[in-house]
VOZA-824979 format. One record per residue (C-alpha): residue number from 1; z, x, y. Coordinates in Angstrom, 1 decimal. Each point is the difference from the previous one (the first is absolute). Example, Ala and Ser with C-alpha at 12.3 -4.5 7.8 and 13.67 -1.06 7.14 Angstrom:
<atoms>
- num, z, x, y
- 1, 7.8, 12.3, -4.5
- 2, -0.7, 1.4, 3.4
</atoms>
This chain:
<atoms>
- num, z, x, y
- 1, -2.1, 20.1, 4.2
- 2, 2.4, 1.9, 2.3
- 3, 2.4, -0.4, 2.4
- 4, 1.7, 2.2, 2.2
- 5, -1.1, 3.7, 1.7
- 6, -0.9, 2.8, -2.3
- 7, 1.2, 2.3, 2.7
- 8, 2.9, -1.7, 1.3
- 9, 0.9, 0.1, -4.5
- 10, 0.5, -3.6, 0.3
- 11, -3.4, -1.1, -2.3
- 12, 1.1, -2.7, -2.4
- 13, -2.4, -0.7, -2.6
- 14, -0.1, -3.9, 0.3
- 15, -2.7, -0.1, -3.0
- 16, -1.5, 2.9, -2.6
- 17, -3.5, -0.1, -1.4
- 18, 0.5, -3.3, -0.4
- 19, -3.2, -1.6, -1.8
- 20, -0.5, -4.4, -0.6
- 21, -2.6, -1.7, -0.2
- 22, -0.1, -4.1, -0.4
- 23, -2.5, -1.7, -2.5
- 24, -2.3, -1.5, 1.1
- 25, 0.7, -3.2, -1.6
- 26, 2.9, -2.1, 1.2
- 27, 3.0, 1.2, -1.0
- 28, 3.8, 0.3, 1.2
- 29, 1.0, 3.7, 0.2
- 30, 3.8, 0.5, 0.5
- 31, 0.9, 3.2, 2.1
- 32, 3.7, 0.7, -1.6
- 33, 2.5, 2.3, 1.4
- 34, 3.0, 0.8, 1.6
- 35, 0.7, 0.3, 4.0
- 36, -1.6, 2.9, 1.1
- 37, -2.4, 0.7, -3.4
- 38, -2.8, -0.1, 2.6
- 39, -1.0, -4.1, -0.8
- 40, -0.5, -0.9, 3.8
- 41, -1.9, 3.0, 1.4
- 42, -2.3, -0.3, -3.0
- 43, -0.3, -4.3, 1.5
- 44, -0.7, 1.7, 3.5
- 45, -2.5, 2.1, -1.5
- 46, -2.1, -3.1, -1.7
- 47, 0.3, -2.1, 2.8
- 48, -1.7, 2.8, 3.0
- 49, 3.5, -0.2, 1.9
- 50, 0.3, 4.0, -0.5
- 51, -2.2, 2.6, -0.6
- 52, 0.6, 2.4, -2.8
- 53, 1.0, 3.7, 0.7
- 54, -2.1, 1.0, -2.9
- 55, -2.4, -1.3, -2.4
- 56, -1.5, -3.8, 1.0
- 57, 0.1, -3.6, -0.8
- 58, -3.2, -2.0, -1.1
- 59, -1.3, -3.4, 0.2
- 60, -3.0, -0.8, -2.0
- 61, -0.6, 3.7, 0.1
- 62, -0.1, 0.4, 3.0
- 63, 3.0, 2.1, 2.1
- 64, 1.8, -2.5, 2.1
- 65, -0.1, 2.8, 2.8
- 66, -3.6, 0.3, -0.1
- 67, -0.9, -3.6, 0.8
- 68, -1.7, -2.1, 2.8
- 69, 1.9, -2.3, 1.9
- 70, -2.1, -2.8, -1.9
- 71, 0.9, 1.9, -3.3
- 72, 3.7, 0.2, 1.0
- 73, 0.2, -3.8, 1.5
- 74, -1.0, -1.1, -4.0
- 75, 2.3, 2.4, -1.6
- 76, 2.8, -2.3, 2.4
- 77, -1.2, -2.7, -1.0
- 78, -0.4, 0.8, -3.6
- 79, 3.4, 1.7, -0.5
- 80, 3.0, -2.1, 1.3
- 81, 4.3, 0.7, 0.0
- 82, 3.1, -1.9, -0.9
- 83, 2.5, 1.9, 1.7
- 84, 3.4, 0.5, -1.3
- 85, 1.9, -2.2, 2.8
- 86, -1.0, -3.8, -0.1
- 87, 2.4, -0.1, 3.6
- 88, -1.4, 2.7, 2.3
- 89, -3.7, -0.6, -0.5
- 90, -0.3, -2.7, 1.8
- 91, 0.2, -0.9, 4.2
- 92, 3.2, -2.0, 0.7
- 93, -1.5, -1.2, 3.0
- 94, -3.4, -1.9, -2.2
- 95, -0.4, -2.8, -2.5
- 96, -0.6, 1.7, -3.3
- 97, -3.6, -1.8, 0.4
- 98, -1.1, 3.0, 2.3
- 99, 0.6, 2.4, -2.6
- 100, -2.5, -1.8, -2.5
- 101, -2.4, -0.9, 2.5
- 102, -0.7, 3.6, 2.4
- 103, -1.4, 2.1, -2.8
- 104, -2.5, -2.8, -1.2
- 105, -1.0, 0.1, 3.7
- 106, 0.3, 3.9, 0.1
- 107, -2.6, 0.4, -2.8
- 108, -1.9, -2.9, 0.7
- 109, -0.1, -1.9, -3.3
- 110, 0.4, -3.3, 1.4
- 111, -2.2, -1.6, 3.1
- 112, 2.0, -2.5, 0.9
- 113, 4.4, -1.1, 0.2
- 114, -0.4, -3.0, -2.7
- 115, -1.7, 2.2, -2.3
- 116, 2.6, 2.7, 0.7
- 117, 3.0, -2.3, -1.2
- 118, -2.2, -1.4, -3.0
- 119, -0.1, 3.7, -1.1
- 120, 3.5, 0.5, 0.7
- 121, 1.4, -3.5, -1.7
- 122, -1.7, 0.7, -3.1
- 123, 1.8, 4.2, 0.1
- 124, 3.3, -2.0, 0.6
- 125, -0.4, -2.3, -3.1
- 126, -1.2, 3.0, -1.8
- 127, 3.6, 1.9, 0.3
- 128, 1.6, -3.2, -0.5
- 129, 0.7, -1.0, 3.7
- 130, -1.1, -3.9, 1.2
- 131, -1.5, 0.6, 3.1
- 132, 1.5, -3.0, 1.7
- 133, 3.4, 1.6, -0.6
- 134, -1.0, 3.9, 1.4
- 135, -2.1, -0.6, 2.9
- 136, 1.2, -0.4, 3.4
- 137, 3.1, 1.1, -0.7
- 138, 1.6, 3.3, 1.6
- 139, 1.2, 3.0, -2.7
- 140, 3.6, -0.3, 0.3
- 141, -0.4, -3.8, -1.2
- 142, -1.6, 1.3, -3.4
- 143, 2.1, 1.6, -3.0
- 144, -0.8, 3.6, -0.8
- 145, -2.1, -1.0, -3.1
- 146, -2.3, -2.5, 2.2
- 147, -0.5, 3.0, 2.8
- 148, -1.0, 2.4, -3.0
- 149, -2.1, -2.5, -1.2
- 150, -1.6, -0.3, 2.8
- 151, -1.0, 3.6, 0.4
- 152, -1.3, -0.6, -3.2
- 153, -2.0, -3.0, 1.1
- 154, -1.3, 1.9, 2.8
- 155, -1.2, 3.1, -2.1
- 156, -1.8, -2.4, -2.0
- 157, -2.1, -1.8, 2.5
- 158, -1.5, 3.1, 0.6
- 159, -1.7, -0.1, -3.2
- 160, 1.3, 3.7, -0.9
- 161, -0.7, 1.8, -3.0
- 162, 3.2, 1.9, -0.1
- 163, 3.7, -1.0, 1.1
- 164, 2.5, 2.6, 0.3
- 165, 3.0, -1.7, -0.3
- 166, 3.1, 2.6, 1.5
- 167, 3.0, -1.1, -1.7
- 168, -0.7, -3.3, 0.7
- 169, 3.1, -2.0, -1.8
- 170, 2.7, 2.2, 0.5
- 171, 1.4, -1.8, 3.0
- 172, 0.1, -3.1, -1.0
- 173, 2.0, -2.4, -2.1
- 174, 0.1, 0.7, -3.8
- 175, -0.8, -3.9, -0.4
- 176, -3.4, 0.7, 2.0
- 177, -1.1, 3.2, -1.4
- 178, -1.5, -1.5, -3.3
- 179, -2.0, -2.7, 2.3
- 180, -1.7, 3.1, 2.4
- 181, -0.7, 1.9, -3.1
- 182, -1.7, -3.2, -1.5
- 183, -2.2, 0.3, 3.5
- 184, -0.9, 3.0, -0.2
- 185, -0.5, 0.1, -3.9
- 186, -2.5, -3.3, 0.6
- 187, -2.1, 2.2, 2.4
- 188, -1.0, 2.3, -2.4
- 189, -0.6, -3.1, -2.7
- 190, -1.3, -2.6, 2.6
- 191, -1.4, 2.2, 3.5
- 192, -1.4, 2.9, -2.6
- 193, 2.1, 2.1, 2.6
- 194, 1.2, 3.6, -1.3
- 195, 3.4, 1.1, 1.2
- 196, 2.2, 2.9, 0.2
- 197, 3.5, -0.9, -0.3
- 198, 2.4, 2.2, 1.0
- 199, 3.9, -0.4, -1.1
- 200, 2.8, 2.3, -1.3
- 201, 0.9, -3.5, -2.2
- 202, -1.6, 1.1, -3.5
- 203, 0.7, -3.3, -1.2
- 204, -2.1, -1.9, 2.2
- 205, -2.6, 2.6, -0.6
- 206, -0.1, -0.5, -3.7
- 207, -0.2, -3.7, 0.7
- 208, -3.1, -0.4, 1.8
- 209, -1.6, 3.5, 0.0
- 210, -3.4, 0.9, -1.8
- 211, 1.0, 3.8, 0.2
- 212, 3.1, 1.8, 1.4
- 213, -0.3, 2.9, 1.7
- 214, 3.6, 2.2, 0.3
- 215, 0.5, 2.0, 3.0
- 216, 2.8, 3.0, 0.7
- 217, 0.6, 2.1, 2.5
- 218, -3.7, -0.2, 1.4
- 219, -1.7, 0.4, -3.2
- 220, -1.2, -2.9, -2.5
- 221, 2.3, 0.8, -3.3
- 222, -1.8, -2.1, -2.3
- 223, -2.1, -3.2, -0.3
- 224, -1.5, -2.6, -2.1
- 225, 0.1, -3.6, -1.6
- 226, 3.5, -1.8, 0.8
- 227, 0.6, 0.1, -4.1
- 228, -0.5, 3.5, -0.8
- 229, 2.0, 1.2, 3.5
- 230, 2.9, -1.9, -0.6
- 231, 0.4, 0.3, -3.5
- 232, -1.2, 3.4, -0.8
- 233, 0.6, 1.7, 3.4
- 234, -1.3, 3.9, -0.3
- 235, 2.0, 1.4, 2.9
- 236, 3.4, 0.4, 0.8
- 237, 0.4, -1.9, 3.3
- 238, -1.7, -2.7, -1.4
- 239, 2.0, -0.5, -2.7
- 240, 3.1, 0.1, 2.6
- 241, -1.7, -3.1, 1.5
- 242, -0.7, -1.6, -3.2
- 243, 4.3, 0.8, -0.8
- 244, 0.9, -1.7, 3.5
- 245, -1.1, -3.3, -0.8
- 246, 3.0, -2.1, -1.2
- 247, -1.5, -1.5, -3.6
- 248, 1.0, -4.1, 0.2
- 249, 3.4, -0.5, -2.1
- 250, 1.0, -3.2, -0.1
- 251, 3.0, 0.5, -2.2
- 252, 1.5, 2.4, 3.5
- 253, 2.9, -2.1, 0.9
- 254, 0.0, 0.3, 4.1
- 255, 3.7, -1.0, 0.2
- 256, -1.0, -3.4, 1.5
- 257, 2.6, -3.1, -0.8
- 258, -2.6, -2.8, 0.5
- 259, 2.7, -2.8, 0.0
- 260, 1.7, 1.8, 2.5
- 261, -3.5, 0.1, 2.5
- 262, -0.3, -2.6, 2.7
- 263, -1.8, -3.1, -0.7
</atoms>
């Protein structure tokens, strides 16, 4: 995948005979890298928002560029995104239940409203959400890790068979990451739902992941099961990563007087 002009000498390769394939069983496979290793184009790519310079991306073996719009509708349907941003994905101006409720109408999986919001109380309580509290308010009167939950409740009603999840805790609050990974990890054990999560946080990755796949400078460095990646890493940068996580020490005095701390 390329960016740029080749005549202009401006062509920036984005992505480099980059090969992955997800089993076909349920399973949680973590994209990990560092800004600009190539983690989002490569999300772009899977989810038919760009087309590939070279080479092509398949759905059930078929090439997403070859398909009907019938063919195409499904693959929308059947492959869903948490985006990054838990703030600028929704409409300001709309109660949060219009986000949950236009692409069951869209797609046509419900005939009527009542069976709509059945469908979309038992995604909420599925994410952890009580519907009573989330519905009918607008976004700015929800917490970051209710909005993101949310997208994840949405994705779900959907009935997908893969969520690619973009990053999807690092802007919230380090008390509410553990609860969205929980969501997403219960998709995959509950929903039988694959996803691809990508994250330059290796821990997180190691937590939840089924395989991690390690991405640098466009090209995927190394891969494999979250044990024998983290603690027998084969290449270099990946070994950087593993050396970057701060091992827990709680003998680390952090200078803190606690009798001097307010009450």
């Amino acid at each position: 995948m390329a960016f740029g002009s080749k005549r202009a000498n401006t062509l920036k390769l984005a992505l480099h005979e980059v090969s992955l394939a997800l089993p076909t069983e349920p399973a949680i496979t973590a994209i990990v890298g560092e800004s600009g290793s190539g983690k989002t184009t490569m999300t772009r790519l899977m989810l038919g928002l760009q087309a590939p310079t070279q080479g092509s991306v398949l759905y059930d073996g078929q090439d997403l560029s070859q398909l009907d719009r019938s063919a195409f509708a499904r693959y929308r349907r059947e492959v869903q995104a948490v985006f990054q941003d838990p703030y600028s994905v929704y409409n300001p101006f709309y109660k949060v239940d219009r986000s949950l409720l236009l692409p069951l109408q869209r797609f046509g999986l419900t005939k009527t409203r009542d069976e709509a919001y059945a469908r979309i109380h038992q995604c909420l309580e599925a994410v952890g959400l009580r519907p009573g509290d989330t519905l009918g308010r607008y976004p700015h009167q929800l917490s970051g890790g209710q909005r993101q939950r949310i997208m994840i409740a949405r994705a779900l009603s959907l009935r997908p068979r893969v969520i690619v999840a973009d990053e999807p805790v690092s802007m919230v609050d380090a008390s509410l990451r553990a609860t969205i990974l929980e969501s997403l990890y219960r998709l995959k054990t509950e929903q039988q739902v694959s996803l691809l999560y990508v994250t330059h946080d290796l821990t997180t990755a190691y937590q939840i992941a089924d395989r991690i796949v390690v991405m640098f400078n466009g090209e995927i460095v190394e891969e494999g099961e979250p044990e024998r990646v983290i603690h027998a890493p084969r290449h270099a940068y990946t070994r950087s990563l593993v050396s970057a996580v701060p091992p827990p020490d709680p003998t680390i005095d952090w200078g803190l007087d606690v009798e001097e701390l307010p009450a």
